[in-house]
mmJSON file of the N, C-alpha and C atoms, coordinates in Angstrom:
{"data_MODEL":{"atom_site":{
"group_PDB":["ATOM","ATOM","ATOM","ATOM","ATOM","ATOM","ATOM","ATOM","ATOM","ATOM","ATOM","ATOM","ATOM","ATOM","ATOM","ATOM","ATOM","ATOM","ATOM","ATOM","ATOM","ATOM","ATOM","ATOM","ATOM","ATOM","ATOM","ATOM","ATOM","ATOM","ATOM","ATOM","ATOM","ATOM","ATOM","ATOM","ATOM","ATOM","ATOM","ATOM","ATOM","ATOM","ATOM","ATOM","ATOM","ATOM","ATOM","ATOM","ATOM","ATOM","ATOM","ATOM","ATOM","ATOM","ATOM","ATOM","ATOM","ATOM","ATOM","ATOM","ATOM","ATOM","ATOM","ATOM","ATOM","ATOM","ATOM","ATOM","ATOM","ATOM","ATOM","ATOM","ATOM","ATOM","ATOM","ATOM","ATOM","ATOM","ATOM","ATOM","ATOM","ATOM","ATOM","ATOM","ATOM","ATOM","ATOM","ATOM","ATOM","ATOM","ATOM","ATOM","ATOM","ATOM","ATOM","ATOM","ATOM","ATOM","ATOM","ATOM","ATOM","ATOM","ATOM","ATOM","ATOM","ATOM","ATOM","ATOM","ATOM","ATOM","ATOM","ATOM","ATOM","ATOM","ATOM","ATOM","ATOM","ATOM","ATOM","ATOM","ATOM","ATOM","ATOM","ATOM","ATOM","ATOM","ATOM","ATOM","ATOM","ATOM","ATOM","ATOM","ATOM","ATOM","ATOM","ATOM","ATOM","ATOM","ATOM","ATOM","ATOM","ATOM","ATOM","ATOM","ATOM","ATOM","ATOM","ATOM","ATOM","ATOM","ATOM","ATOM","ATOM","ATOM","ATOM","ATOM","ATOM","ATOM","ATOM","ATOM","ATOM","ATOM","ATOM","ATOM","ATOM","ATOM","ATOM","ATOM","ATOM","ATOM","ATOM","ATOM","ATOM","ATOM","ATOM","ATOM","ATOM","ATOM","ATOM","ATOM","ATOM","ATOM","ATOM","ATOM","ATOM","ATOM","ATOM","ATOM","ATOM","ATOM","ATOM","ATOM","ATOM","ATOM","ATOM","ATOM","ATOM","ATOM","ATOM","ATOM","ATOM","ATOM","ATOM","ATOM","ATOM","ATOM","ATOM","ATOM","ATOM","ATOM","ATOM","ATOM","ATOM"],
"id":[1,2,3,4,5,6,7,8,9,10,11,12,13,14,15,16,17,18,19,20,21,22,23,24,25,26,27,28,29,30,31,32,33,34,35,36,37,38,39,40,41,42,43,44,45,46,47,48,49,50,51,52,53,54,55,56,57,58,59,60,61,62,63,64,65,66,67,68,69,70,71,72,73,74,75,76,77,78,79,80,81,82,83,84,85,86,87,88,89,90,91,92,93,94,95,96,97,98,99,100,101,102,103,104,105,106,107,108,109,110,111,112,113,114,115,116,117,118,119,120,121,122,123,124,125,126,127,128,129,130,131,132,133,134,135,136,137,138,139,140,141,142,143,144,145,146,147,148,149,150,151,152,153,154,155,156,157,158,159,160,161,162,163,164,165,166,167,168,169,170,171,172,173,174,175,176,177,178,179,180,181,182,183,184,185,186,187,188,189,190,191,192,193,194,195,196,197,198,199,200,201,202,203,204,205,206,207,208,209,210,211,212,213],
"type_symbol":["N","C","C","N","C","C","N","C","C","N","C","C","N","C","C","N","C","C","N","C","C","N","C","C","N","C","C","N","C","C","N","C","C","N","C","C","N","C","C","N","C","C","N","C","C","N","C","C","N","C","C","N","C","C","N","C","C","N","C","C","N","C","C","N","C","C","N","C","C","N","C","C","N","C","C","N","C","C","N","C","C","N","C","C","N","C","C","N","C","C","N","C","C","N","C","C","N","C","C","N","C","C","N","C","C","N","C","C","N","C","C","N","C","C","N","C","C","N","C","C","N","C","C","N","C","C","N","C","C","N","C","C","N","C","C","N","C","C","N","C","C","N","C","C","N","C","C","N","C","C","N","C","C","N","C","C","N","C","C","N","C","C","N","C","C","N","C","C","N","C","C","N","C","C","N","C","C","N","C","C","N","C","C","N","C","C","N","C","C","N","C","C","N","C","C","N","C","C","N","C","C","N","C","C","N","C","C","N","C","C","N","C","C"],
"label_atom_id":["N","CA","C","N","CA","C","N","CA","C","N","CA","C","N","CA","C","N","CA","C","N","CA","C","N","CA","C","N","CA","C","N","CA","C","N","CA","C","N","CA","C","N","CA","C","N","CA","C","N","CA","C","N","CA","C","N","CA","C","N","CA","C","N","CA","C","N","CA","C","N","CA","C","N","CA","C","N","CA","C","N","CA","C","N","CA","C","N","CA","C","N","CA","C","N","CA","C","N","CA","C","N","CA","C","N","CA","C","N","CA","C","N","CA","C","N","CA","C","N","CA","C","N","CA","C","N","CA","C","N","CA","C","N","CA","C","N","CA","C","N","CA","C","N","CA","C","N","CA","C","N","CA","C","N","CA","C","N","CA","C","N","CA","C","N","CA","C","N","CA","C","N","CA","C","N","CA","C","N","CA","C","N","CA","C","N","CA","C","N","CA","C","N","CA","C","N","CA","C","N","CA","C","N","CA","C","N","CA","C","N","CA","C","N","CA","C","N","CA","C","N","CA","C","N","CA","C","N","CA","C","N","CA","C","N","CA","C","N","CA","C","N","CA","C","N","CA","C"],
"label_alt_id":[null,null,null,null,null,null,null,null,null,null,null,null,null,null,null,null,null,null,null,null,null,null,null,null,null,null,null,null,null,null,null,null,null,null,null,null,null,null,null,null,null,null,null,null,null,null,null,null,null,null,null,null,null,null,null,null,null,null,null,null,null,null,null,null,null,null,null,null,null,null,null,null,null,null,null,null,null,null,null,null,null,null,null,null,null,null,null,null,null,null,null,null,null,null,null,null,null,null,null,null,null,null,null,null,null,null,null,null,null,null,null,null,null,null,null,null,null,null,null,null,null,null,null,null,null,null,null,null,null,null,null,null,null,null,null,null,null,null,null,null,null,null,null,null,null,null,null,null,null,null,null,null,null,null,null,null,null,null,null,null,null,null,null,null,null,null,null,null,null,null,null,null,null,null,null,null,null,null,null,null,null,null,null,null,null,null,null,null,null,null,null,null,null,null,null,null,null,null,null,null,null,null,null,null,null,null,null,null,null,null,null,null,null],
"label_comp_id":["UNK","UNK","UNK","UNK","UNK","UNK","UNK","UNK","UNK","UNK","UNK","UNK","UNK","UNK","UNK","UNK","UNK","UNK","UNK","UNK","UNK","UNK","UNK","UNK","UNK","UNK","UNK","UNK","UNK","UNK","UNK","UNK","UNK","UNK","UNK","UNK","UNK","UNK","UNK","UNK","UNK","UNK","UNK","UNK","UNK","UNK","UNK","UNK","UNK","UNK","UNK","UNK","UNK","UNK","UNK","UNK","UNK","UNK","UNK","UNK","UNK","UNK","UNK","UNK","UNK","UNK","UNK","UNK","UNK","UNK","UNK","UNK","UNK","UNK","UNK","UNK","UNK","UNK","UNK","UNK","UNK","UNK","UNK","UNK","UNK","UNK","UNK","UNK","UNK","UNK","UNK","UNK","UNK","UNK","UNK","UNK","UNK","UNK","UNK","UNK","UNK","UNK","UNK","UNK","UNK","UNK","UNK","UNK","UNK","UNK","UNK","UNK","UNK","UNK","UNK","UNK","UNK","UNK","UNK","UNK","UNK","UNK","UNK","UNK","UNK","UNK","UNK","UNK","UNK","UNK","UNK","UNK","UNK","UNK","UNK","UNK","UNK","UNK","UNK","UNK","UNK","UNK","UNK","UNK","UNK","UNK","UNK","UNK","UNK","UNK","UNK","UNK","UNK","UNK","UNK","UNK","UNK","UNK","UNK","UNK","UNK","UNK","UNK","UNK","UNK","UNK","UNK","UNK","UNK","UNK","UNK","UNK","UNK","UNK","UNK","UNK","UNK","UNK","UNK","UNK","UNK","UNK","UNK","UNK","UNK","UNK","UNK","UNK","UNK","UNK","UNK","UNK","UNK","UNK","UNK","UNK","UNK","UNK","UNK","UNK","UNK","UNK","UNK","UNK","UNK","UNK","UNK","UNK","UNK","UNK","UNK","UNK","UNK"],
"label_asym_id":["A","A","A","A","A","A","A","A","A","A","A","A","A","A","A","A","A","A","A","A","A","A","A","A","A","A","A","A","A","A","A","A","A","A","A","A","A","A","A","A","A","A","A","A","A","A","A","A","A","A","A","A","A","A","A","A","A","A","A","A","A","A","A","A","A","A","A","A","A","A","A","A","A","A","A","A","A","A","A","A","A","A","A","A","A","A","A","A","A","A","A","A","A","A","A","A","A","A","A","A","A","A","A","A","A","A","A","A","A","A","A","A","A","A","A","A","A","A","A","A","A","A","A","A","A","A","A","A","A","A","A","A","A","A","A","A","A","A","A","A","A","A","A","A","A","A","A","A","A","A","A","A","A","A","A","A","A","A","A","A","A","A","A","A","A","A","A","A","A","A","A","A","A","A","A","A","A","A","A","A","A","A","A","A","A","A","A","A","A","A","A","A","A","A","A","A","A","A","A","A","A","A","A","A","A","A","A","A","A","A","A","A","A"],
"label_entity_id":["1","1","1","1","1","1","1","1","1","1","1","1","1","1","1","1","1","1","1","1","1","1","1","1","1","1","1","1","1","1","1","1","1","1","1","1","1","1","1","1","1","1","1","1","1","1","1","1","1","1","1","1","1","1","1","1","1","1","1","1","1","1","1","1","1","1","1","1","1","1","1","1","1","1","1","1","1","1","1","1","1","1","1","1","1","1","1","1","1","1","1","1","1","1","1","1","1","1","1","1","1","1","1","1","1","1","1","1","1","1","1","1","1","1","1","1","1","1","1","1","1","1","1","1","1","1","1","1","1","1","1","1","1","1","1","1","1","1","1","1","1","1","1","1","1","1","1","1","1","1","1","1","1","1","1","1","1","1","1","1","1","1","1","1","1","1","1","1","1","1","1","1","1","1","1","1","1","1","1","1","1","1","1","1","1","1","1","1","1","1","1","1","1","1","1","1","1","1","1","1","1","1","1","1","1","1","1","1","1","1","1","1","1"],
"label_seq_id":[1,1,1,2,2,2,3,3,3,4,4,4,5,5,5,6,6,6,7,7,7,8,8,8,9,9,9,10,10,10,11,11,11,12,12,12,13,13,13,14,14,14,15,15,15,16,16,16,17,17,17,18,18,18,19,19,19,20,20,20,21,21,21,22,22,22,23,23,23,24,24,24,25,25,25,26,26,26,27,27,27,28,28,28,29,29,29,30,30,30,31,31,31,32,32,32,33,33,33,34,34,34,35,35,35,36,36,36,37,37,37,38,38,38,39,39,39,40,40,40,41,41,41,42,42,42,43,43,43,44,44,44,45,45,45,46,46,46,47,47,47,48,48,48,49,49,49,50,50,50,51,51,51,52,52,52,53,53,53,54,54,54,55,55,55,56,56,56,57,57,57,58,58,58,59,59,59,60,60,60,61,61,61,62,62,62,63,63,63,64,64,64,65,65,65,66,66,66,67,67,67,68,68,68,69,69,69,70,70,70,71,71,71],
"pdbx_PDB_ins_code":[null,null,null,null,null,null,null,null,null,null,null,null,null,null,null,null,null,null,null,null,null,null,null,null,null,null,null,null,null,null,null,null,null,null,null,null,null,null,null,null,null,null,null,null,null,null,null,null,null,null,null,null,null,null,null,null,null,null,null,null,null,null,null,null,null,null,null,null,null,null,null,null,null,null,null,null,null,null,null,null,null,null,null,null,null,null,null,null,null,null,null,null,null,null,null,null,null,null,null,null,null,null,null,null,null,null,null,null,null,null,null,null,null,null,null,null,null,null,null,null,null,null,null,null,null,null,null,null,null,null,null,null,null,null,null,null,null,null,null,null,null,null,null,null,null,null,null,null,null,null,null,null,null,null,null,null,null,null,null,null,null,null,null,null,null,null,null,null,null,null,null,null,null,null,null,null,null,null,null,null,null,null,null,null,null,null,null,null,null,null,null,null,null,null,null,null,null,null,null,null,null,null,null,null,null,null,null,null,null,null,null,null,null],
"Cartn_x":[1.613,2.464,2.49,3.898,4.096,4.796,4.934,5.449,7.524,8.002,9.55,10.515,11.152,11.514,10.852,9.821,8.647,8.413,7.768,7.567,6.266,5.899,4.248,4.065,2.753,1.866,0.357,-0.354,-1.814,-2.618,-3.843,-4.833,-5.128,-5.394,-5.577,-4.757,-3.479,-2.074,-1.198,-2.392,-1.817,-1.895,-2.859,-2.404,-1.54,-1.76,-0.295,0.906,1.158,2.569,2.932,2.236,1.799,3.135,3.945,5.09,6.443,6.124,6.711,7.359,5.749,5.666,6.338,7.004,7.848,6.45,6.286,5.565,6.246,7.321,8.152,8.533,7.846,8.163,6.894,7.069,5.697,5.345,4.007,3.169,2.73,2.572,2.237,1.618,-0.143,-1.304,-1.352,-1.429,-2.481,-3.144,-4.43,-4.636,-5.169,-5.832,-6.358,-7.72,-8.487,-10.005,-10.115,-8.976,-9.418,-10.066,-10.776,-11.64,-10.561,-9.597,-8.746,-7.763,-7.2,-6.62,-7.347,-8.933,-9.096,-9.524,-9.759,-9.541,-8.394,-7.186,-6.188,-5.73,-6.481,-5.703,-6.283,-7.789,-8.62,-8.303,-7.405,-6.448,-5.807,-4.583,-3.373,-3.813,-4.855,-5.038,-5.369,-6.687,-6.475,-5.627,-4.462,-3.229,-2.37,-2.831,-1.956,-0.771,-0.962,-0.079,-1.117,-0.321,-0.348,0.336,1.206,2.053,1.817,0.502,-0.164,-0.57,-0.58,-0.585,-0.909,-2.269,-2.791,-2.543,-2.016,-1.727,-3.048,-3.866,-5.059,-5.584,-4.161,-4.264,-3.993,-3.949,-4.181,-2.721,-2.466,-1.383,-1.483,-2.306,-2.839,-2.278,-2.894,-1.912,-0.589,-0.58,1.015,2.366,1.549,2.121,1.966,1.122,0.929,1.679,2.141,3.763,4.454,4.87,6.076,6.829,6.27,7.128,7.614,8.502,9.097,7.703,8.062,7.185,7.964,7.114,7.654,6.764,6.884,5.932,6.448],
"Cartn_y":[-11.39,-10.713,-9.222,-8.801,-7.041,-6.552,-5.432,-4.233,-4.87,-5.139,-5.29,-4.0,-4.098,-2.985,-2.227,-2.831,-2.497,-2.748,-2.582,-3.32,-4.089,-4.432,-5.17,-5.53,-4.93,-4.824,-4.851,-5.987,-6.566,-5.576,-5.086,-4.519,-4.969,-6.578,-7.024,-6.835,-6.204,-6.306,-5.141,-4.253,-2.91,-2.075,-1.79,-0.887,-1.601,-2.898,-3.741,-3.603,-3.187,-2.616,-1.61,-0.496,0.917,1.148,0.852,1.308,1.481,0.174,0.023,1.415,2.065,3.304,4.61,5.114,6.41,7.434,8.822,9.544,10.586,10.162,11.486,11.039,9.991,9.012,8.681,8.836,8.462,7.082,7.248,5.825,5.692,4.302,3.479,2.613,2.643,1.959,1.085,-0.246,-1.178,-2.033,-2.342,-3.65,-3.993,-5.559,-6.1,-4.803,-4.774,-4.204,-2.576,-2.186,-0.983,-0.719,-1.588,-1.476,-1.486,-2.416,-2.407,-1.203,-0.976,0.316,1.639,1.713,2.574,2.738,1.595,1.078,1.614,1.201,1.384,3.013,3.371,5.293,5.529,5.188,5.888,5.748,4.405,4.16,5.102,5.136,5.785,7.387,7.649,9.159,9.364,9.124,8.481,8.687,8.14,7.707,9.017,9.736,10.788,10.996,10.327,10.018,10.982,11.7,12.895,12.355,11.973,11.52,10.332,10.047,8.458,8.461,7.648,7.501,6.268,6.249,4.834,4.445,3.463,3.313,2.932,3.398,2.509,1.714,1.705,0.394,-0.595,-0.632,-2.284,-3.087,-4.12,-5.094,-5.84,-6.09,-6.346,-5.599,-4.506,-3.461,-3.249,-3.317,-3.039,-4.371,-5.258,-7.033,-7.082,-6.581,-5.938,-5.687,-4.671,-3.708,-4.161,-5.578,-6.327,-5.633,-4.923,-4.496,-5.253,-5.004,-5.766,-5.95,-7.721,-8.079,-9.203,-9.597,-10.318,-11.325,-12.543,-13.253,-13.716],
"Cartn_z":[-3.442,-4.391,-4.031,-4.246,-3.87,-4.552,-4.954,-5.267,-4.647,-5.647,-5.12,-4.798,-3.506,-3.011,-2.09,-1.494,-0.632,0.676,1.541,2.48,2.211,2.593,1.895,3.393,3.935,4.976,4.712,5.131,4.464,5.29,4.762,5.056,7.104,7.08,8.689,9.567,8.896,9.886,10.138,9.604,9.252,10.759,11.132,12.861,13.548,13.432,14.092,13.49,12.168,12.224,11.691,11.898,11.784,11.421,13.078,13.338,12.407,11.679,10.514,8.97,8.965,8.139,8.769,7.803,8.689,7.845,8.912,7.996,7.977,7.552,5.96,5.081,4.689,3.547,2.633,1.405,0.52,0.863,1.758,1.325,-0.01,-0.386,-1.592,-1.205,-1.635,-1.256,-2.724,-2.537,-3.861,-3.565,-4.094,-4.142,-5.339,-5.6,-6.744,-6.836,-6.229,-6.575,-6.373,-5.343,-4.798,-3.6,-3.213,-1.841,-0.868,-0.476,0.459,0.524,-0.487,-0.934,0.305,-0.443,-0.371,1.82,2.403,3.658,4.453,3.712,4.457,4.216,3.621,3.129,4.12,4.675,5.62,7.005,7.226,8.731,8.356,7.41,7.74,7.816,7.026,7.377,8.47,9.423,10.996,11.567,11.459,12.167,12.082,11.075,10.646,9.736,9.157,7.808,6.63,5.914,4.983,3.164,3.498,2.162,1.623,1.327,0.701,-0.417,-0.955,-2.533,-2.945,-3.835,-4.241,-5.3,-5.175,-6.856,-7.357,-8.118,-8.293,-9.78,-10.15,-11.214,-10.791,-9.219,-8.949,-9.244,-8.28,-8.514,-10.226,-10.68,-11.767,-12.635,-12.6,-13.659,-13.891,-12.864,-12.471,-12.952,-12.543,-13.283,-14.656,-15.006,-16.656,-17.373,-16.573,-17.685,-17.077,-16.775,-16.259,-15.053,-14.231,-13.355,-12.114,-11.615,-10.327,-9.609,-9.04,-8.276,-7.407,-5.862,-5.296,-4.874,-4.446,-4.282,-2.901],
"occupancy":[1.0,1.0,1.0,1.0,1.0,1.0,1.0,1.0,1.0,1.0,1.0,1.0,1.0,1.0,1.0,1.0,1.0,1.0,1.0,1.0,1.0,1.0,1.0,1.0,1.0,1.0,1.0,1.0,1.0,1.0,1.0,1.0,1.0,1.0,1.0,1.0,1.0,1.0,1.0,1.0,1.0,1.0,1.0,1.0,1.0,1.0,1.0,1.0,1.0,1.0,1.0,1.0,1.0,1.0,1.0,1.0,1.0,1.0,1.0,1.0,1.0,1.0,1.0,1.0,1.0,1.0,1.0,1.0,1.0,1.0,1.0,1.0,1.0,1.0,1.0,1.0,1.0,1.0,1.0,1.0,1.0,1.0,1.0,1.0,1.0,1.0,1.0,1.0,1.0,1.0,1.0,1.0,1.0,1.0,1.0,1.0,1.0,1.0,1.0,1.0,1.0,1.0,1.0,1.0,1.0,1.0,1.0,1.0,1.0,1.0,1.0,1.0,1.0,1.0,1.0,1.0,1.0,1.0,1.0,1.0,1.0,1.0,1.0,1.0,1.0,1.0,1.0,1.0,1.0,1.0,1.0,1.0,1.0,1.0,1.0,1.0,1.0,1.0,1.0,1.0,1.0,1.0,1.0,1.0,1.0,1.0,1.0,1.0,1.0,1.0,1.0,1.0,1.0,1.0,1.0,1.0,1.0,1.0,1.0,1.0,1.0,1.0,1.0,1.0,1.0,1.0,1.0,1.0,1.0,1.0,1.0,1.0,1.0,1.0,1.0,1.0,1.0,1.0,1.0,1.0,1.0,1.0,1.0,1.0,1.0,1.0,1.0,1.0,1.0,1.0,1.0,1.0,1.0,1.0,1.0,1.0,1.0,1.0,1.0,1.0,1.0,1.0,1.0,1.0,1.0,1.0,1.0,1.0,1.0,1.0,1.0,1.0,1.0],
"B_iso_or_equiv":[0.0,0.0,0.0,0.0,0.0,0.0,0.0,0.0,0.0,0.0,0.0,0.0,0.0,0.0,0.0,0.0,0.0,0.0,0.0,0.0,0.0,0.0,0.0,0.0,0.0,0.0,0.0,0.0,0.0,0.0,0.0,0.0,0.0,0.0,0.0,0.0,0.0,0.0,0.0,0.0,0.0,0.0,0.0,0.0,0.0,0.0,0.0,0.0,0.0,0.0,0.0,0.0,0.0,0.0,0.0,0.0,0.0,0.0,0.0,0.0,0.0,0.0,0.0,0.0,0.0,0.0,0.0,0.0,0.0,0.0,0.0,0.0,0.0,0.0,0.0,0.0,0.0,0.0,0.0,0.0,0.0,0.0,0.0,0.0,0.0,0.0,0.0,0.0,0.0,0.0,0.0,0.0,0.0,0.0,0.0,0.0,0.0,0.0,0.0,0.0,0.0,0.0,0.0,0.0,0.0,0.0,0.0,0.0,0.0,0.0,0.0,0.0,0.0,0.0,0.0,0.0,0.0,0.0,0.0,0.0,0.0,0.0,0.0,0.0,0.0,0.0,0.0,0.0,0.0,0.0,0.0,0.0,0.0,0.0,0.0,0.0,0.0,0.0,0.0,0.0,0.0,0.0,0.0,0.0,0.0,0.0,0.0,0.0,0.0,0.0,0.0,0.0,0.0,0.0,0.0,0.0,0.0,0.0,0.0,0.0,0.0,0.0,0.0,0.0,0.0,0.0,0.0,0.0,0.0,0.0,0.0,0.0,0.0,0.0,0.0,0.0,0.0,0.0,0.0,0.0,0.0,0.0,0.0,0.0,0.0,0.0,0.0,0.0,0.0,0.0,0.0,0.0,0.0,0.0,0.0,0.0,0.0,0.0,0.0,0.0,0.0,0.0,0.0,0.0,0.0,0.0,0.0,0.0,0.0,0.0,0.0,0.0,0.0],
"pdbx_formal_charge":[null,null,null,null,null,null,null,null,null,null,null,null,null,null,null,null,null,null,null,null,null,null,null,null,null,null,null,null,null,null,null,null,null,null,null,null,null,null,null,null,null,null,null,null,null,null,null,null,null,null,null,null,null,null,null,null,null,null,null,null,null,null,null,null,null,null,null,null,null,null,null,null,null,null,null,null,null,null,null,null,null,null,null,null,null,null,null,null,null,null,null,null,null,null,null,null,null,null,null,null,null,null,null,null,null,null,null,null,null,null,null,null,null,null,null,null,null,null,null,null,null,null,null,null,null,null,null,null,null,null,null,null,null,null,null,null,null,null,null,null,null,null,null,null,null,null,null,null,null,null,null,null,null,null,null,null,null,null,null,null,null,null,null,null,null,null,null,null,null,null,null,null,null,null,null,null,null,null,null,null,null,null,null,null,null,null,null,null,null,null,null,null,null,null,null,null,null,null,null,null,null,null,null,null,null,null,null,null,null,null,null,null,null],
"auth_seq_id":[1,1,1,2,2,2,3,3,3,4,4,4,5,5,5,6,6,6,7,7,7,8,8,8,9,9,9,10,10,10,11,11,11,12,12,12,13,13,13,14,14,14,15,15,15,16,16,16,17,17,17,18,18,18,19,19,19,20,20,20,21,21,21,22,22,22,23,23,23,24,24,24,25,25,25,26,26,26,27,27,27,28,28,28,29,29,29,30,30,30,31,31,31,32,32,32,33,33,33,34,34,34,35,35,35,36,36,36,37,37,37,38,38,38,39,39,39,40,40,40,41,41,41,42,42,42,43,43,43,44,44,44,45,45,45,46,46,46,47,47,47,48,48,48,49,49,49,50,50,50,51,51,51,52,52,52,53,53,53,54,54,54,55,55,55,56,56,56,57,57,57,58,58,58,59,59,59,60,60,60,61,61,61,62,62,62,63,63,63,64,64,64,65,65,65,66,66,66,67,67,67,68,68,68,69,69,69,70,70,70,71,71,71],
"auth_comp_id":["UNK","UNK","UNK","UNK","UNK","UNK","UNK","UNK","UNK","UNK","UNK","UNK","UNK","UNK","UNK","UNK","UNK","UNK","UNK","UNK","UNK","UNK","UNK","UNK","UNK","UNK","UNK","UNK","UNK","UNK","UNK","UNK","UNK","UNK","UNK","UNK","UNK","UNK","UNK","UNK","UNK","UNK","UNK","UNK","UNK","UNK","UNK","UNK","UNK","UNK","UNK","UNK","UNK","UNK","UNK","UNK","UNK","UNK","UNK","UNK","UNK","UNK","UNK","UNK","UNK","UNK","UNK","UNK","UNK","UNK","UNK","UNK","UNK","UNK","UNK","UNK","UNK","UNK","UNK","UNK","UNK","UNK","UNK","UNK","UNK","UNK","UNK","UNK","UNK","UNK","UNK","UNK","UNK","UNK","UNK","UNK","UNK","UNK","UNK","UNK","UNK","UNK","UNK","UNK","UNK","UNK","UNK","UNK","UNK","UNK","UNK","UNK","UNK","UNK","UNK","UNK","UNK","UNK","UNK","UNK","UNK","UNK","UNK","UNK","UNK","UNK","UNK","UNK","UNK","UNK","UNK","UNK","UNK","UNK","UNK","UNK","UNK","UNK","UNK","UNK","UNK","UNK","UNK","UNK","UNK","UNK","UNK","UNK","UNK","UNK","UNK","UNK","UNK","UNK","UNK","UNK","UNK","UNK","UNK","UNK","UNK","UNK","UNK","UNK","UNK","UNK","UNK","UNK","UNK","UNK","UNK","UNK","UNK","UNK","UNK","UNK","UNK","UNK","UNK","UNK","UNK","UNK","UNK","UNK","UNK","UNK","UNK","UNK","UNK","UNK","UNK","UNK","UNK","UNK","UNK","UNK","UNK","UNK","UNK","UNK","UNK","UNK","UNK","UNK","UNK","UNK","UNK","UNK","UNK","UNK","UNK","UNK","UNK"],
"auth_asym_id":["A","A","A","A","A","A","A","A","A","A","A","A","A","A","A","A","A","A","A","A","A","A","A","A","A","A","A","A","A","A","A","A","A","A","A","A","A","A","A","A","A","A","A","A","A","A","A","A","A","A","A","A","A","A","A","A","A","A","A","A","A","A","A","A","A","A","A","A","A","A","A","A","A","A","A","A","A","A","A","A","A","A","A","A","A","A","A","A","A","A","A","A","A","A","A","A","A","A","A","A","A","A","A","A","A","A","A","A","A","A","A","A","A","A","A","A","A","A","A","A","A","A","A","A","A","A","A","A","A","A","A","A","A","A","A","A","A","A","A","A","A","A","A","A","A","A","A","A","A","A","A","A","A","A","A","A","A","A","A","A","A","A","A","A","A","A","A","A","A","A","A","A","A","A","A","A","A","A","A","A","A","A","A","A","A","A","A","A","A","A","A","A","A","A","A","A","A","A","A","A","A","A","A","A","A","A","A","A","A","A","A","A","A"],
"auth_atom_id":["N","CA","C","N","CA","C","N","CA","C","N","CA","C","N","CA","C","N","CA","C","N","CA","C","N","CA","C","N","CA","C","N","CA","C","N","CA","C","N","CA","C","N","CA","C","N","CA","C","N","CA","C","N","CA","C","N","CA","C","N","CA","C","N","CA","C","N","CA","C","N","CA","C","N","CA","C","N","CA","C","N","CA","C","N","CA","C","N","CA","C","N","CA","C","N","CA","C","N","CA","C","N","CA","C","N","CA","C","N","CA","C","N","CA","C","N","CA","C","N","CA","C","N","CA","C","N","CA","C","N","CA","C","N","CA","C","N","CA","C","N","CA","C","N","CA","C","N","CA","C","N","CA","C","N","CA","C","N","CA","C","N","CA","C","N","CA","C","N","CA","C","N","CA","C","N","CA","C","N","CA","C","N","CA","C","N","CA","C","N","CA","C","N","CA","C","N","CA","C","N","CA","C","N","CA","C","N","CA","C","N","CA","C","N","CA","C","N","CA","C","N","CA","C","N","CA","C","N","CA","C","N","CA","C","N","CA","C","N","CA","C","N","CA","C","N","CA","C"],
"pdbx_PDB_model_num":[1,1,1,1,1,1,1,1,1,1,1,1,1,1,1,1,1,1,1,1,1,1,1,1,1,1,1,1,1,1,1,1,1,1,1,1,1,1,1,1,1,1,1,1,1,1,1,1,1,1,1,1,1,1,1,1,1,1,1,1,1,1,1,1,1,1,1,1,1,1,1,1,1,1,1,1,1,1,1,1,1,1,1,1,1,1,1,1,1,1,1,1,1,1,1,1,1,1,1,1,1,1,1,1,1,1,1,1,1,1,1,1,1,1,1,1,1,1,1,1,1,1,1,1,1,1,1,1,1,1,1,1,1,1,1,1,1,1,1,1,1,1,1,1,1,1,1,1,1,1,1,1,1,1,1,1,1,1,1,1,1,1,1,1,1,1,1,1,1,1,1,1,1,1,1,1,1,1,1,1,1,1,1,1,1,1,1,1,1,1,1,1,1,1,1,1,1,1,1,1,1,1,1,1,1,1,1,1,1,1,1,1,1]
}}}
């Protein structure tokens, strides 16, 4: 499940499609717990990406207040 309107790129598959992320564009980090979240901020900062942003209420939260989701 993702964020609709998104690209949705999993934590294991992420330097493999790096390429994917433009960096002049706000990244948008989530996951269920936070740990992965907080994983992948630490690649993309790495990588050199500046404009990241965690959501850190979690997919959970976020399914909460009914917001767009994709499965």
């Amino acid at each position: 499940m993702h964020i609709k309107g998104f690209e949705n790129i999993t934590l294991n598959s992420l330097e493999k499609n790096v390429s994917k992320i433009q960096k002049d564009a706000p990244v948008i980090i989530h996951c269920q717990s936070g740990v992965r979240g907080a994983m992948a901020y630490s690649i993309l900062e790495k990588l050199g990406y500046t404009n990241i942003l965690n959501y850190s209420g979690s997919i959970n939260d976020w399914s909460a207040k009914k917001l767009p989701l994709v499965k």
